[in-house]
Structure formats: structure tokens, C-alpha cells
C-alpha positions, 0 to 999 in steps of 0.5 A: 511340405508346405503345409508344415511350414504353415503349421510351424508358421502358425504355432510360432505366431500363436507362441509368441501371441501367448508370450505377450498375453502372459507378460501383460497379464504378469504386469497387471497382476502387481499384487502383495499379500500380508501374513495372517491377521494376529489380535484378540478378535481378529485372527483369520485371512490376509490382505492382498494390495494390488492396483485396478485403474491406477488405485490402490485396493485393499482386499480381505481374503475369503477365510477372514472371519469379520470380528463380532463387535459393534463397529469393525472398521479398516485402519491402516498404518502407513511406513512412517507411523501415520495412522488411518481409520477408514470405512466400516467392513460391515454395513447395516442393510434394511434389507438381508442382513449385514453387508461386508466391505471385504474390498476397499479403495485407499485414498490418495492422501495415503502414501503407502500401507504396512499395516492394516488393522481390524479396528472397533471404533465402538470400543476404539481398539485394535481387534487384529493386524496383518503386515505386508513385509514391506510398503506397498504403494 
């Protein structure tokens, strides 16, 4: 009988242990995803925003193809119509080829996303956008 109690002891302990790794894990998992990316160039994958250390980053999904234009950079598009040229997402290596940025940090000074554009700075036009359903901070 005793060692009963201790295996119910045990599994309620162990119970209650997996509860607040779950909610702690659901917590840091603040993640959002935009539809498919729609546009001329641009028309595979999604973004998902999500928070790492208090920033907020912007990651393009595996089946998103990077356009085969001279200079694809990321662009965002903020709730209130402000727009944002941002990094390259391909980068030229002396070395093995094109790097892709597929991952980037937003910077501080922008507010919120409800779009982010696939943008060629070479041809200056939009090659692909995808929208979150609402903002995201």
C-alpha cells in the first residue's frame, strides 16, 4: 500500500511538473503566420512573427522560393500604411555561393507588421506580399 502512495505521489508531482512546462512553452510560442505570399515573383511560403528575447522576428517559411531578381530585399508595411525597406534576403558570399537571410530582427522604430512584401530595390517593385490577418507586434 505504501509504495502505491508513493507512485500516485509521484505521478502527481510529475503531472503537475508537465503542466507548467506546457504553459510556459505555450507562452513563449506567441507565434502568427500570414497567408501564402501572392505576386508576379514572389508566390510560395509564409512569414511567421514570433518574439525571441523581447524582439520582434520575422521568419520566412522552408517552401518559400527567393525570387530570381537582382536585389530581393524584405519590406514591411505597418497598420497605418507606413512602409519599410529592410535587409537584403540574399547576400553575396566570396565564398559557396548566395546566403538567404530567411530570418530577420524588426527594428524598434517599427510599431507593428500587416504585411510583408518580397521587394526588388534593382527594379524598385513589389515581387510578392503576404498579410497577417491582423497586426502583430
Amino acid at each position: 500500500m505504501n509504495s502505491i502512495r508513493k507512485t500516485s505521489v509521484l505521478a502527481l508531482i510529475a503531472a503537475v511538473a508537465l503542466m507548467f512546462t506546457a504553459t510556459a512553452f505555450a507562452a513563449g510560442m506567441d507565434a502568427h503566420t500570414t497567408g501564402k505570399f501572392a505576386g508576379p515573383k514572389a508566390n510560395t511560403g509564409f512569414v511567421t512573427h514570433s518574439n525571441k528575447d523581447g524582439k520582434s522576428v520575422l521568419t520566412l517559411s522552408e517552401d518559400f522560393v527567393v525570387p530570381d531578381t537582382p536585389d530581393p530585399h524584405w519590406q514591411i508595411v505597418t497598420s497605418d500604411g507606413a512602409v519599410f525597406l529592410l535587409d537584403k534576403i540574399k547576400v553575396k558570399n566570396l565564398i559557396g555561393g548566395d546566403k538567404v537571410r530567411k530570418e530577420i530582427t524588426l527594428p524598434p522604430y517599427v510599431k507593428d507588421v500587416a504585411k510583408v512584401q518580397i521587394y526588388c530595390a534593382w527594379a524598385e517593385v513589389v515581387l510578392g506580399e503576404a498579410s497577417f490577418s491582423s497586426p502583430v507586434k
